[in-house]
Backbone as CSV, one residue per row, in Angstrom:
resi,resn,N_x,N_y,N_z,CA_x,CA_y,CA_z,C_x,C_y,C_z
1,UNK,25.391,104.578,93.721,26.578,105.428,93.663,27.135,105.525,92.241
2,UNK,27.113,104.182,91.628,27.590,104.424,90.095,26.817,105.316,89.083
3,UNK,25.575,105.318,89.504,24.632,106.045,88.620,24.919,107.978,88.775
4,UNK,24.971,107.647,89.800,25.516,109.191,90.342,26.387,109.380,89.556
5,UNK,27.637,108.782,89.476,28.830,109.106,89.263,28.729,109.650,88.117
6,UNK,27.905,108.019,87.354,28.022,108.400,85.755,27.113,109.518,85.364
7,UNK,26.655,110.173,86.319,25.864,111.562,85.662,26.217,112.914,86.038
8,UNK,27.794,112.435,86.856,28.122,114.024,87.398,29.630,113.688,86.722
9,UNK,30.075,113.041,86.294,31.580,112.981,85.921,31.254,113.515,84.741
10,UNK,30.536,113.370,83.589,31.067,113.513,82.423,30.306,115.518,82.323
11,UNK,30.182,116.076,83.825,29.612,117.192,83.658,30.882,118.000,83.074
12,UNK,32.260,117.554,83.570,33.774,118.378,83.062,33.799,118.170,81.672
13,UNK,33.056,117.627,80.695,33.484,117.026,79.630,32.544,117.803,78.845
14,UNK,31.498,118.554,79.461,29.945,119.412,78.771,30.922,120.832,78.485
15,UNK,30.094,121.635,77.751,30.950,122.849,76.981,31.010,123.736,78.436
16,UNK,30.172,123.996,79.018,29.531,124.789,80.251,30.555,124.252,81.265
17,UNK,30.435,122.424,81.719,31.034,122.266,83.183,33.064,122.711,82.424
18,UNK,33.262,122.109,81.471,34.688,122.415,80.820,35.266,123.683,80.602
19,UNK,34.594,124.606,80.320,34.405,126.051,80.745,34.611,126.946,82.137
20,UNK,33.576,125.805,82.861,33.927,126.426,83.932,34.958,125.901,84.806
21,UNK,35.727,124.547,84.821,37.073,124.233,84.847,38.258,124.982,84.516
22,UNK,38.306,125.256,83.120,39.332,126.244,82.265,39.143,127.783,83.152
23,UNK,38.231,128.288,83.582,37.865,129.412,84.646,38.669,129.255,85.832
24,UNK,38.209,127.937,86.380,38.832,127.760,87.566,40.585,127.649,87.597
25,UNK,41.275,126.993,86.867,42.395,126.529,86.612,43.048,128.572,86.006
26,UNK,42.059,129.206,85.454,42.883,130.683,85.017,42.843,131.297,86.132
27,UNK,42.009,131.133,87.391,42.074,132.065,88.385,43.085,131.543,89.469
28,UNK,43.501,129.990,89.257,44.418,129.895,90.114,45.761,130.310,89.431
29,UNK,45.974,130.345,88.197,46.959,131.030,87.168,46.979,132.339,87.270
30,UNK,46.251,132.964,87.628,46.278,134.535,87.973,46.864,134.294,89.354
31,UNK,46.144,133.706,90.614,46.462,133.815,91.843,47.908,133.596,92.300
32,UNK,48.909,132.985,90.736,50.374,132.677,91.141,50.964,133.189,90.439
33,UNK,50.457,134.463,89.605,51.121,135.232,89.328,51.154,135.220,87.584
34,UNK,50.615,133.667,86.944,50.690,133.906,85.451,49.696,134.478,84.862
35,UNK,49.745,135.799,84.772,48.727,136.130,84.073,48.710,136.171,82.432
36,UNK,49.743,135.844,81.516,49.223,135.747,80.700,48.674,134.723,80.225
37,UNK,48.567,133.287,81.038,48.559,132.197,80.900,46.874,132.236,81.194
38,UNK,46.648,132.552,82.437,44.964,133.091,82.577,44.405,133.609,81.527
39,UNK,45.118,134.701,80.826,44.541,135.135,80.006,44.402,134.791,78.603
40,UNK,44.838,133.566,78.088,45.021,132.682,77.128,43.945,131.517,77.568
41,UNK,43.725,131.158,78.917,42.401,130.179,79.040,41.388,131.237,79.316
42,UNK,41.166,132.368,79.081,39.836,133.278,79.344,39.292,132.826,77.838
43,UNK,40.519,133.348,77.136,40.027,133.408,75.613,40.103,132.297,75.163
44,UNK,40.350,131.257,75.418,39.730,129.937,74.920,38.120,129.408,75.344
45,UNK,37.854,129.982,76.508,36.642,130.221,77.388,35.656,130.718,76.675
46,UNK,35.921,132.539,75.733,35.063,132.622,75.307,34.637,132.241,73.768
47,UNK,35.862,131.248,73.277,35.837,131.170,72.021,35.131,129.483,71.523
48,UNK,35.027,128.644,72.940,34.588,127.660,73.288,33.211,127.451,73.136
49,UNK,32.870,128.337,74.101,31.326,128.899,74.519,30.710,129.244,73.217
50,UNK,31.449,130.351,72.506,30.434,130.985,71.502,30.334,129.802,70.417
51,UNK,31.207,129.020,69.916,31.096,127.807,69.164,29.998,126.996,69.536
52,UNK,30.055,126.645,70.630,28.758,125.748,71.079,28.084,126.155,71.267
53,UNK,27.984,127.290,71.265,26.174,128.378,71.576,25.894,128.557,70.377
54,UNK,26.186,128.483,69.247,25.658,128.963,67.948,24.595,128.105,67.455
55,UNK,23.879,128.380,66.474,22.479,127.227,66.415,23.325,126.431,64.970
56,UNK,24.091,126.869,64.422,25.087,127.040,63.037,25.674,125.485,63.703
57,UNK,26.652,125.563,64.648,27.569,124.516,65.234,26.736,123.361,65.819
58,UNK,25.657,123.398,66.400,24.727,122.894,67.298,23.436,121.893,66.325
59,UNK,23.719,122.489,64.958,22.616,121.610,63.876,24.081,120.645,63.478
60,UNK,24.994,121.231,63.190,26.035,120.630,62.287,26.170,118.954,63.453
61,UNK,26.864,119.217,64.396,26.751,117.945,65.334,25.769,117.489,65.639
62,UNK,24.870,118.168,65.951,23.305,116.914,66.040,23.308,116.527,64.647
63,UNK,23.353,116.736,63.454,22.859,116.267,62.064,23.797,114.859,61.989
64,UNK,25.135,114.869,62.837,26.028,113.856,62.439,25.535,112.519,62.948
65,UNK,24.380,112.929,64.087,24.090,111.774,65.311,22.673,111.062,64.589
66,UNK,21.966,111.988,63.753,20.839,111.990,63.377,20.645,111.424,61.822
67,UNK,21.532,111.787,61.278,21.481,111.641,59.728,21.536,110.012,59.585
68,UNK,22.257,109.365,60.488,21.602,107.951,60.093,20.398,107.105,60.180
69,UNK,19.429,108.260,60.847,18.068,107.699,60.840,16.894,108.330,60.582
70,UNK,16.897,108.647,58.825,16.208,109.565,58.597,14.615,108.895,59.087
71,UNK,14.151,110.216,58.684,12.927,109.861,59.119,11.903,108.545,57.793
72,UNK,11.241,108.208,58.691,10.225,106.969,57.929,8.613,106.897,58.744
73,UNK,8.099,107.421,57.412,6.479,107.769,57.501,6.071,106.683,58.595
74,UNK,5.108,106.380,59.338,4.582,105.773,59.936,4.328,104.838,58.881
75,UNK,3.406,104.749,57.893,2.897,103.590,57.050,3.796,102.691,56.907
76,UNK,4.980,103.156,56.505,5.921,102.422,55.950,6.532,101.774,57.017
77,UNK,6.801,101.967,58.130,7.178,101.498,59.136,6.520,99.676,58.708
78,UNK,7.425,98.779,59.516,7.010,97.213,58.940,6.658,96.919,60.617
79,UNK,5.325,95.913,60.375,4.918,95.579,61.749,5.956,94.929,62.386
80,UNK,5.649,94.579,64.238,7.055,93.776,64.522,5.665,93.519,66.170
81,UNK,6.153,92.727,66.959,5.574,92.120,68.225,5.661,93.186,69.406
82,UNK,6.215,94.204,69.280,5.717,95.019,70.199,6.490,96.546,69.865
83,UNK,6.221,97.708,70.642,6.989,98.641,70.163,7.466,99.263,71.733
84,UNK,8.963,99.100,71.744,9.780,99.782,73.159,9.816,101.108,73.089
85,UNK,9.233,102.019,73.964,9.434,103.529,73.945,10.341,103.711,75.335
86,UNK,11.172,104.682,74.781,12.035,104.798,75.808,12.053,106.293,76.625
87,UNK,12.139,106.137,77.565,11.685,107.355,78.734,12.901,108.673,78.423
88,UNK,12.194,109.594,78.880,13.315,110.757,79.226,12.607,111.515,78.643
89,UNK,11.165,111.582,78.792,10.246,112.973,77.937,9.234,113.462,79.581
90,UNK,9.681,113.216,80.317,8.693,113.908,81.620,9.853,114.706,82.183
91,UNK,9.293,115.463,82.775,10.411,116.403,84.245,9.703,116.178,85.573
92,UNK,8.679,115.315,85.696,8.067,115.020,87.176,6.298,115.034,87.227
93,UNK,6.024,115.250,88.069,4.625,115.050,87.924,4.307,116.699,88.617
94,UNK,3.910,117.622,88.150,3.399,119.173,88.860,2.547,118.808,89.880
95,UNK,3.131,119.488,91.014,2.696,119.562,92.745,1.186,119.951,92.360
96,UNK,0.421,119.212,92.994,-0.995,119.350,93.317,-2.130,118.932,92.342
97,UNK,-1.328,118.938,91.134,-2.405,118.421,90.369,-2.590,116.588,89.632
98,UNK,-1.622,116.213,90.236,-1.104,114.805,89.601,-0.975,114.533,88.098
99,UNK,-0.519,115.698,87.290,-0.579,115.947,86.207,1.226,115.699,85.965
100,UNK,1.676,114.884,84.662,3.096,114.894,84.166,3.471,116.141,83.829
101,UNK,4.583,116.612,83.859,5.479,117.554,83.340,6.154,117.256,81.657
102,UNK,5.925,117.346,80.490,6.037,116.616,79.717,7.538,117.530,78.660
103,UNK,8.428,116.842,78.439,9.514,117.612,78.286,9.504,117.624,76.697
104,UNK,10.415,118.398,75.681,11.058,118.571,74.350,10.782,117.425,73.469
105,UNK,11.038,116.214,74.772,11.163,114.443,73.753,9.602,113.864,73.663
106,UNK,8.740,114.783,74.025,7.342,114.156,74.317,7.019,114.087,72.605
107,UNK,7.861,113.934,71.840,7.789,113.396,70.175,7.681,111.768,70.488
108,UNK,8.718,111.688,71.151,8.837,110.123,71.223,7.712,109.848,71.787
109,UNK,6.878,109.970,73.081,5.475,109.276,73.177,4.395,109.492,71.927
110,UNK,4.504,110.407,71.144,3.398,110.828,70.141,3.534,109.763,69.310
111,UNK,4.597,109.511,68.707,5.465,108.482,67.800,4.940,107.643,67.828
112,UNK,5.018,106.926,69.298,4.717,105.521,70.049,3.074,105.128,69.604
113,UNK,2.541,105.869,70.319,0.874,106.219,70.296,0.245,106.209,68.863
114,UNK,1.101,106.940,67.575,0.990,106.674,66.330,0.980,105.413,65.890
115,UNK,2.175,104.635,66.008,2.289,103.389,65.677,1.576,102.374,66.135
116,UNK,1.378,102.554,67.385,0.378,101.744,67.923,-1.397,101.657,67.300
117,UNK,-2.136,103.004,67.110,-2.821,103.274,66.462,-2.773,102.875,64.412
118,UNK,-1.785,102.936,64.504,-1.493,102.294,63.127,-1.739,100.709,62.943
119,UNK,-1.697,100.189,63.702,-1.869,98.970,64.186,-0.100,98.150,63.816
120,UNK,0.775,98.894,64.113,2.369,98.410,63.821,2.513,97.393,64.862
121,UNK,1.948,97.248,65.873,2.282,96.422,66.904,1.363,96.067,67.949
122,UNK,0.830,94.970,69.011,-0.418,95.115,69.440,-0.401,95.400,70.886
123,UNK,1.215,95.682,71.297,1.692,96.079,72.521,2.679,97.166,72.568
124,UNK,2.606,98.213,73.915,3.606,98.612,73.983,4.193,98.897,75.408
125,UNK,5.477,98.645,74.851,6.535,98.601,76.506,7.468,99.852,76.435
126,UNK,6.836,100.186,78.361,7.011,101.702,78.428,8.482,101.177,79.363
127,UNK,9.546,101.589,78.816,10.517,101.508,79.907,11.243,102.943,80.128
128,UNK,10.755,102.804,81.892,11.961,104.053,82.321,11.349,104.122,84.164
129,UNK,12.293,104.270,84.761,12.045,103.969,86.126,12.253,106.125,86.624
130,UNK,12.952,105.988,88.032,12.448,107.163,88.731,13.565,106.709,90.147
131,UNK,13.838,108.089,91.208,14.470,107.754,91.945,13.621,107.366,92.957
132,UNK,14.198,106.790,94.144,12.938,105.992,95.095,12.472,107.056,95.562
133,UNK,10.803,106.931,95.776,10.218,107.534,96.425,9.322,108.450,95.367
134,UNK,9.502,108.430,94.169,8.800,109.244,92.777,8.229,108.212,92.323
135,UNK,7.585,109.096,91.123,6.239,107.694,89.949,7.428,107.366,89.087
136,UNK,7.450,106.481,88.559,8.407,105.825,88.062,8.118,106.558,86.314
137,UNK,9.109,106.744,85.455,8.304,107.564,84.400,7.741,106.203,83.542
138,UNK,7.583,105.281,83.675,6.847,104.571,82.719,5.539,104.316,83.090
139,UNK,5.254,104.746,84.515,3.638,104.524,84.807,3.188,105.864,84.817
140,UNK,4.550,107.381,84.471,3.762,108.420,83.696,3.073,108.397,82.264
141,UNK,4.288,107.993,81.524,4.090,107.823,80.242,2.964,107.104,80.234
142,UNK,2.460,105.898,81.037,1.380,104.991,80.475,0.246,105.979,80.607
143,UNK,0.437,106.794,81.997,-1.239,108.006,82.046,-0.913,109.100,80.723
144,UNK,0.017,108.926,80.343,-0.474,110.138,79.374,-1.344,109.723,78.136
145,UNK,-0.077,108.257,77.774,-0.492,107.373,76.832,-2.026,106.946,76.808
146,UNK,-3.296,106.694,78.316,-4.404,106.427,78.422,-5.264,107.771,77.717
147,UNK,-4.790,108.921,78.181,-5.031,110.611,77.825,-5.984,110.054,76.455
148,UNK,-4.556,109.334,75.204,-4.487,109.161,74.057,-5.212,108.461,73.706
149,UNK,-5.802,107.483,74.475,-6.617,106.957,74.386,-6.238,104.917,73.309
150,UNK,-4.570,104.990,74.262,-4.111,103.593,74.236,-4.498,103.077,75.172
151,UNK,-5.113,102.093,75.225,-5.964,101.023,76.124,-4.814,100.335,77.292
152,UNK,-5.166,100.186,78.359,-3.954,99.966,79.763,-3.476,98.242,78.869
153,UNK,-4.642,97.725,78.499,-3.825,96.320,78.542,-3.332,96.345,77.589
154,UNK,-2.864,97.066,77.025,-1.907,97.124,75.779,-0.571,96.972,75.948
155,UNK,-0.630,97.758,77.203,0.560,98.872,77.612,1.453,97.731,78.717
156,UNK,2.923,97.517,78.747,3.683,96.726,79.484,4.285,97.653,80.451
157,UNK,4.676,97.957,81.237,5.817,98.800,82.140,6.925,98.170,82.865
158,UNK,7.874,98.611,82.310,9.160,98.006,83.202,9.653,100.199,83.653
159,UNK,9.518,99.567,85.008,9.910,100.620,85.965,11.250,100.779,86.614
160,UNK,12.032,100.179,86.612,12.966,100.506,87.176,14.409,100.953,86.688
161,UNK,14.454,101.154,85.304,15.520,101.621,84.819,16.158,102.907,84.745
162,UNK,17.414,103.185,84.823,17.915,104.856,85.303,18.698,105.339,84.106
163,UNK,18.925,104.473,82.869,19.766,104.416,81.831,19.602,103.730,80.504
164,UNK,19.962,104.208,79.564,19.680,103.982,78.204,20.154,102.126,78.555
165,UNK,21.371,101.954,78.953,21.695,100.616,79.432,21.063,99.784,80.147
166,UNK,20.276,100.458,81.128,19.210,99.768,81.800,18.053,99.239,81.103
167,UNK,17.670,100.467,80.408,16.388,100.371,79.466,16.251,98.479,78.299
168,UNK,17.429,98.473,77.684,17.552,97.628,77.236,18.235,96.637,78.051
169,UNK,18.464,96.409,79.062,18.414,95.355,79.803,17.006,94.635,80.140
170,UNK,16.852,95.980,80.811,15.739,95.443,82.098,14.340,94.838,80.936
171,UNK,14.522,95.688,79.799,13.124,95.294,78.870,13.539,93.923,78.127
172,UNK,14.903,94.052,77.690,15.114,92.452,77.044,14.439,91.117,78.120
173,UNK,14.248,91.271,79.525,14.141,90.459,80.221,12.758,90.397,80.135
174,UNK,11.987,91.450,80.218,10.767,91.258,80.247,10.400,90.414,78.451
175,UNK,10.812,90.640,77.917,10.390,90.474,76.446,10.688,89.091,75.963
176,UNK,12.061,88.733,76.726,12.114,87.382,76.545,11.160,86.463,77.571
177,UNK,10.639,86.913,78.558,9.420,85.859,79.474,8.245,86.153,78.435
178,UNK,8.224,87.000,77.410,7.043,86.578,76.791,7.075,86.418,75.617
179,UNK,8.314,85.895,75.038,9.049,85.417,73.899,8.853,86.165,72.702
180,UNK,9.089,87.480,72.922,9.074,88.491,71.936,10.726,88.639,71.648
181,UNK,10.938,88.581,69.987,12.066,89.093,69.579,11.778,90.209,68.928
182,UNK,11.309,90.623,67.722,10.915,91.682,66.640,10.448,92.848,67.430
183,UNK,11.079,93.828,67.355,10.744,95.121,68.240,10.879,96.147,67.192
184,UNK,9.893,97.203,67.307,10.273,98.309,67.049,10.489,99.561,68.107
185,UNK,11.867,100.282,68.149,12.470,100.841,69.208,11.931,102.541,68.625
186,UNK,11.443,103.067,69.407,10.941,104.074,69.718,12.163,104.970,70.679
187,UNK,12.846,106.229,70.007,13.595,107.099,70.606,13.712,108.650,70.202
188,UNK,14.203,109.505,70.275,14.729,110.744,69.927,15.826,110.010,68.496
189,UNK,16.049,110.849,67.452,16.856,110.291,66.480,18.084,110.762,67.173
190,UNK,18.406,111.734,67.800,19.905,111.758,67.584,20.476,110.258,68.606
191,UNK,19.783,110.251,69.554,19.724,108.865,70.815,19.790,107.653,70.402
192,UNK,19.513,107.792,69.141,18.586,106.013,68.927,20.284,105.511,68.586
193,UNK,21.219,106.045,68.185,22.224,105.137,67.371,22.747,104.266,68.951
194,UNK,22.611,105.231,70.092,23.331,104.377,71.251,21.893,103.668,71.672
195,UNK,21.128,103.672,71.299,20.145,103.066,71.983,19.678,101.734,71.399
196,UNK,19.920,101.861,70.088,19.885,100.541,69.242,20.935,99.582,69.488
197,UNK,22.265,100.044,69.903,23.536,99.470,69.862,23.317,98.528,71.394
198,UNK,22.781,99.059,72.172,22.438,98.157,73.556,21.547,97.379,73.498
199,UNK,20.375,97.480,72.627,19.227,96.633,72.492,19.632,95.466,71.868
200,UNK,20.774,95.698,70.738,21.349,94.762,69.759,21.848,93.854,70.540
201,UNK,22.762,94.513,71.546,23.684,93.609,71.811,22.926,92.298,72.789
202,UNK,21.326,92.248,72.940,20.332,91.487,73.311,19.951,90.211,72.655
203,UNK,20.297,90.607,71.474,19.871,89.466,70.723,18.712,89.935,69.975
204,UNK,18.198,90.934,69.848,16.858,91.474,69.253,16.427,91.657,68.310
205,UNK,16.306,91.682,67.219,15.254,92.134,66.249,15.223,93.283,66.319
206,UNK,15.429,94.506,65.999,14.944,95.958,66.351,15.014,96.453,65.468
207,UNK,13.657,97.560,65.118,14.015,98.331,63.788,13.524,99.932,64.151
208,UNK,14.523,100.404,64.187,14.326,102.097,64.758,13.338,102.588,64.207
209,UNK,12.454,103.191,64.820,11.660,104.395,64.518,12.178,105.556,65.337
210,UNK,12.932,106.359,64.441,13.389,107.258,65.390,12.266,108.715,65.240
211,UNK,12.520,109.897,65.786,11.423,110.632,66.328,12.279,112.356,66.818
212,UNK,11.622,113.110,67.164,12.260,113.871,67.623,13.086,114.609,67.167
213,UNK,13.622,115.321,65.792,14.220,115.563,65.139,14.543,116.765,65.610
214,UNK,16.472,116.867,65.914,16.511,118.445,66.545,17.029,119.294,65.058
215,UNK,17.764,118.848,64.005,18.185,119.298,63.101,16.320,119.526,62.019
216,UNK,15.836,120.696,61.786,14.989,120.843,61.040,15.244,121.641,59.715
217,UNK,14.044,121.541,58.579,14.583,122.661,57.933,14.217,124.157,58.113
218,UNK,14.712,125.090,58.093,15.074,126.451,58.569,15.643,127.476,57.858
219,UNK,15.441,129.013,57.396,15.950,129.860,56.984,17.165,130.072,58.032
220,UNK,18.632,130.114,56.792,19.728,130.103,57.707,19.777,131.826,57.602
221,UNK,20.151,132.305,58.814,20.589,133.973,58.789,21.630,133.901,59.716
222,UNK,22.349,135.358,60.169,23.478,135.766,60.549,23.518,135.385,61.767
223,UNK,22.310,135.132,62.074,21.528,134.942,63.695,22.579,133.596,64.093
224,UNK,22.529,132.595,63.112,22.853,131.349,63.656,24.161,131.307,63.830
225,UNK,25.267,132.346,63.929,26.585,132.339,64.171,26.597,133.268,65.624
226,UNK,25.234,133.789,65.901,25.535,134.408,67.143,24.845,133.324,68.788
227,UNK,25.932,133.215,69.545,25.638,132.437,70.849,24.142,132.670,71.590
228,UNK,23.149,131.141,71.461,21.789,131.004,71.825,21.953,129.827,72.767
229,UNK,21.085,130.249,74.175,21.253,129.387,75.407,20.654,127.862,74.764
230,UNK,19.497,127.645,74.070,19.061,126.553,73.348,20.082,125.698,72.736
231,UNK,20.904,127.027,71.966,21.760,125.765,71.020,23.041,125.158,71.754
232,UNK,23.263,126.226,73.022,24.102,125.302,73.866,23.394,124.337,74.233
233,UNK,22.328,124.132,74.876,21.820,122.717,75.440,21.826,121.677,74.380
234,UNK,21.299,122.146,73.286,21.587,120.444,71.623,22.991,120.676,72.209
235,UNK,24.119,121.167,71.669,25.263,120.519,71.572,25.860,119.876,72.709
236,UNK,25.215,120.640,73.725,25.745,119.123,74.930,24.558,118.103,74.709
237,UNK,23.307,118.248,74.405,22.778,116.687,73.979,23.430,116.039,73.503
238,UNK,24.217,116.682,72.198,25.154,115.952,71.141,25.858,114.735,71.934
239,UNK,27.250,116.021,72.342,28.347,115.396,73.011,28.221,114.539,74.179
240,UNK,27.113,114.610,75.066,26.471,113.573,76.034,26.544,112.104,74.912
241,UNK,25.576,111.575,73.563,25.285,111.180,73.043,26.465,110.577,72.373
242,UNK,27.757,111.107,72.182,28.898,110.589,71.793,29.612,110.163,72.805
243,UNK,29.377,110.562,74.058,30.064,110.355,75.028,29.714,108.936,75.782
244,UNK,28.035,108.555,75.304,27.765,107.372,75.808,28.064,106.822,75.136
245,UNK,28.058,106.771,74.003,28.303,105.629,72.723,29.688,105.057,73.110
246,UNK,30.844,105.935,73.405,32.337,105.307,73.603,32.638,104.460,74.878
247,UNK,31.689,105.110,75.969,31.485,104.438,77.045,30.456,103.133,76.779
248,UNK,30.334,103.053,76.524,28.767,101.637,75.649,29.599,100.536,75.044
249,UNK,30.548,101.485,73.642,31.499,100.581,73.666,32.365,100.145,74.100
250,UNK,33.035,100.698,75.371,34.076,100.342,75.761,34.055,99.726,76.686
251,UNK,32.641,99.387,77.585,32.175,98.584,78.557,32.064,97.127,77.984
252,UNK,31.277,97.202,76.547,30.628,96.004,75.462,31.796,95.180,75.653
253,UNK,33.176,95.805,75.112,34.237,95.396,74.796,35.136,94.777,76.430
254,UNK,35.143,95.388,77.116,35.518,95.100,78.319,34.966,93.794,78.791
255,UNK,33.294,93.623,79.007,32.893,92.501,79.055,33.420,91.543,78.581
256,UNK,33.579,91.681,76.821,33.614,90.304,75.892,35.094,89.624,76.865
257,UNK,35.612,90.871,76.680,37.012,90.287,77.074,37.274,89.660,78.734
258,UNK,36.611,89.908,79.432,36.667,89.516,80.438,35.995,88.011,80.642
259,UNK,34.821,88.258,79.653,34.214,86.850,79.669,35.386,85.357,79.035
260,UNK,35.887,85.791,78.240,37.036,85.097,77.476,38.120,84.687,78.529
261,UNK,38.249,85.472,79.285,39.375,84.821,80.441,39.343,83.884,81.132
């Protein structure tokens, strides 16, 4: 039930579900008669929208999430005891053919598969689970990862996680039964700052390889001030991504303090 929650509550808080709130709240403002009041949240509606639809607004906030982890060549990358890749690059497995669905973040498995081949690490742990009754995505990721031609006993799977919070739980546990500290964390860059911050708080060793870069370089034109369904989806990646971080910390913090009592 909590998992639910935490993935349909913060939908009022996305440019789209907040939008369509401010909609709802002007039509009951029309229905009692204020209409100019409706008509002051229409036009915040569309002035909302077109901000976060622009590719202009949509690089500027992903660059803020991202810019602390620029990119670093594979070579240079420093070995460490295993490398954690973290799930959220499948959409399911396609009906009939037992084939993955492989999403936008399928950077982050390439990444993984690089480093590993680099010889950065001599294991890697696939964490990311699935709802009951599905393949769990870390025993997708591992078939794609075989595709690649990373060897199964390489490969660790912790399956059951539903959350960036989980992820670094459920894998710190596995990692400490086989007394691994030194990790290199495998993510999307704009992700990794909340994703490092949970792994940390493990006790870990971790040194980002981040991946996935949504801010690229690009000829800027007039184009990027006009509203694109794409660049709405980055900027709610964004704001999702800030939105866990405060919740991350404010749980972190909640704990300490509770433990202290």
């Amino acid at each position: 039930m909590f998992y639910l929650l935490s993935k349909l509550l913060p939908l009022i808080v996305y440019p789209l579900g907040f939008s369509i709130l401010l909609l709802l709240i002007a039509w009951l403002l029309s229905w009692r008669g204020r209409i100019e009041a409706a008509r002051v949240l229409v036009g915040v509606v569309i002035v909302l929208l077109w901000v976060c639809a622009t590719p202009r607004f949509a690089n500027w906030i992903g660059g803020t999430l991202e810019s602390a982890f620029p990119p670093v060549p594979v070579a240079s990358v420093p070995s460490a005891d295993i490398v954690v890749l973290l799930g959220g690059m499948t959409n399911g497995v396609v009906p009939g053919t037992g084939r993955v669905d492989l999403s936008g973040e399928v950077d982050r498995l390439l990444h993984a598969a690089a480093l590993y081949k680099a010889g950065k690490a001599p294991l890697l742990l696939l964490t990311g689970g699935n709802a009951r009754g599905y393949e769990p995505e870390a025993v997708s990721m591992k078939n794609t990862l075989l595709s690649l031609g990373i060897p199964e006993e390489a490969m660790v799977l912790e399956r059951l996680s539903r959350n960036t919070r989980q992820n670094a739980e459920y894998s710190a546990q596995i990692l400490k039964e086989r007394g691994i500290n030194r990790i290199i964390l495998v993510t999307s860059a704009y992700h990794m700052g909340r994703a490092r911050f949970e792994f940390d708080r493990f006790g870990l060793e971790v040194y980002p390889a981040a991946t996935d870069y949504q801010v690229v370089e690009s000829p800027q034109t007039v184009l990027d001030l006009l509203p694109q369904a794409s660049a709405l989806d980055s900027t709610t990646k964004s704001i999702k991504e800030y939105l866990g971080r405060v919740i991350g910390y404010v749980r972190h913090a909640w704990t300490s303090i509770a433990t202290q009592l």
